[in-house]
C-alpha positions in Angstrom: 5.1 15.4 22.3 2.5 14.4 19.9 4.2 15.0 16.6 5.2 12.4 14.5 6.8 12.0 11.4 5.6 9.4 8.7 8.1 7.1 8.2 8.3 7.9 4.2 9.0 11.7 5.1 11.6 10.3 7.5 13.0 8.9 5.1 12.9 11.1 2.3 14.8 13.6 4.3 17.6 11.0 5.6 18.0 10.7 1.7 18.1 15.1 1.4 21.0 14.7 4.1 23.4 12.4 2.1 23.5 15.8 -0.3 25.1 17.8 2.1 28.5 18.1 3.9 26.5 18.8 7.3 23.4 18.0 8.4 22.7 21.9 9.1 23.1 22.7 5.5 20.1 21.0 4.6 17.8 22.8 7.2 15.6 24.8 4.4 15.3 21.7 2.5 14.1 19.8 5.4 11.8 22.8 6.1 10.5 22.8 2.8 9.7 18.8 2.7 7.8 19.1 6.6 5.9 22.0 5.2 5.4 19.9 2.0 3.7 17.0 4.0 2.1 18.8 7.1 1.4 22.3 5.2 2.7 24.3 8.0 5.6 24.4 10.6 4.2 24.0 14.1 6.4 24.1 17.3 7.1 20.6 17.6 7.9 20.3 13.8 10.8 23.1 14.8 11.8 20.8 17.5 11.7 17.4 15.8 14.0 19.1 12.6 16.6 20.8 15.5 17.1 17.4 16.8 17.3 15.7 13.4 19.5 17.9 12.5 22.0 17.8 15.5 21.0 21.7 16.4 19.0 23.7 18.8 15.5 24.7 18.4 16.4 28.4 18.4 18.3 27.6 14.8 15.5 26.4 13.1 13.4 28.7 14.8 15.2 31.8 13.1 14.8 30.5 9.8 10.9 29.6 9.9 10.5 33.8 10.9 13.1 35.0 8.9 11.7 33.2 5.4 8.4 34.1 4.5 7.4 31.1 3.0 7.2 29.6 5.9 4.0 29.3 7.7 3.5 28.8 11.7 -0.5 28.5 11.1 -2.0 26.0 9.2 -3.1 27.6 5.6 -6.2 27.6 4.0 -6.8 25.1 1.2 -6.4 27.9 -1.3 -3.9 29.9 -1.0 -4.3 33.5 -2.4 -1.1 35.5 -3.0 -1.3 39.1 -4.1 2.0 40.7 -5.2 2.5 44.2 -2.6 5.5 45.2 -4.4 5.5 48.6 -6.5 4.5 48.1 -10.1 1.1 45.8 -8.3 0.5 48.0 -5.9 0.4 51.0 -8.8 -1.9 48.4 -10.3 -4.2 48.1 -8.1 -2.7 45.1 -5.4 -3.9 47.1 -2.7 -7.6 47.4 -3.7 -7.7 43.8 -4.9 -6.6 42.6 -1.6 -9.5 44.7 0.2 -11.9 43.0 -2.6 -10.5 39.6 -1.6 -11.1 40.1 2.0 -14.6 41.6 2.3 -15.9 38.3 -0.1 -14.1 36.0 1.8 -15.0 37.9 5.9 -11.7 39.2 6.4 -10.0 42.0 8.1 -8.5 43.9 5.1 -6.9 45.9 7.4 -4.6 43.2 9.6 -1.2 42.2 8.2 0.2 39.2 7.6 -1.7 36.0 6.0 -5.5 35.5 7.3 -7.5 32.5 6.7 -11.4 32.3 6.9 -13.2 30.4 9.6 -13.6 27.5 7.8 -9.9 26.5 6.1 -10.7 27.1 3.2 -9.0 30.1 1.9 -6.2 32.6 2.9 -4.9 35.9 1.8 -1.8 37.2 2.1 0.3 39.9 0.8 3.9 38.3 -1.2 6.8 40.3 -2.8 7.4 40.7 -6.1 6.3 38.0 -8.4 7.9 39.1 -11.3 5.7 40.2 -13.9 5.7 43.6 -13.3 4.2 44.4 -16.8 1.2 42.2 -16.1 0.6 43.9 -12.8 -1.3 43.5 -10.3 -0.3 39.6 -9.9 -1.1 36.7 -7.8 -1.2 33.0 -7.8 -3.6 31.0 -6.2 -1.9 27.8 -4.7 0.5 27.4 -8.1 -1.8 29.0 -10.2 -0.4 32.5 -11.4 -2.9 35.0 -12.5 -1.9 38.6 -14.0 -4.0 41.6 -14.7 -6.0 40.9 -12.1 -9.4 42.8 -11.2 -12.3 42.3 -9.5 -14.2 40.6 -11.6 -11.2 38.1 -12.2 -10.6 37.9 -8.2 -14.6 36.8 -8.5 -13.7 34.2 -11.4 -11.0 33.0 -9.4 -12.8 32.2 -6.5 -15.3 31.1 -8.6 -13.0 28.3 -9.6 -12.1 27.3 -6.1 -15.4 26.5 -4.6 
């Protein structure tokens, strides 16, 4: 197995353990700090964290498909995140995410997160991000944008380049 674990992550989660009364309680935290680091979870990141954690593969396996913010690809620098849920799709989500994809070469079409050819972006569909009122919403890596049309998708990407 090729992975390998920096020694400061290491360490930073043998410090996220001590907070728990089991080592299994802190498998989305230790989740969240590999993802942190390596930017997505690959098979033998799921491995390394089962035997970390004293479990089998298959448990943190379940959790990396069940939680969406979990990604088994590598992500593109930029991270585009379009809000499907009802009030943003009434506002447009839908055709924003179609704008999105045909600048950026994409399959509007396919679900689930796509990133372009050469890393740098990827769009995905994400539920609600709570601005309802402001709709349709996004955020692009941890920048949240509301009101969002094509001419501010173009800004936005704009920015990014």
């Amino acid at each position: 197995m090729n992975f390998a674990v920096p020694a400061e992550l290491d360490a930073e989660i043998d410090e996220l353990l001590t907070h728990y009364p089991q080592k299994r309680s802190a498998s989305l935290m230790v989740l969240h700090a590999v993802q942190a680091h390596f930017g997505w979870i690959s098979r033998e990141a799921i491995e390394w964290i089962a035997r970390k954690l004293e479990l089998q593969p298959i448990n943190i396996y379940e959790l990396v498909t069940f939680y969406p913010m979990f990604r088994q690809e590598p992500a593109g620098k930029y991270q585009l995140k379009l809000c499907r849920t009802l009030s943003c799709a009434l506002g447009g989500s839908y055709k924003l995410h179609e704008h999105f994809c045909q600048k950026l070469g994409l399959d509007a079409h396919q679900h689930g997160s796509q990133t372009t050819q050469d890393q740098k972006f990827s769009v995905e569909f994400v539920e609600c991000l709570a601005s309802c009122g402001t709709a349709p919403v996004m955020m692009c890596n941890d920048d949240f944008y509301e009101g969002v049309n094509p001419a501010k998708a173009d800004e936005i990407l704009a920015k990014c380049k």
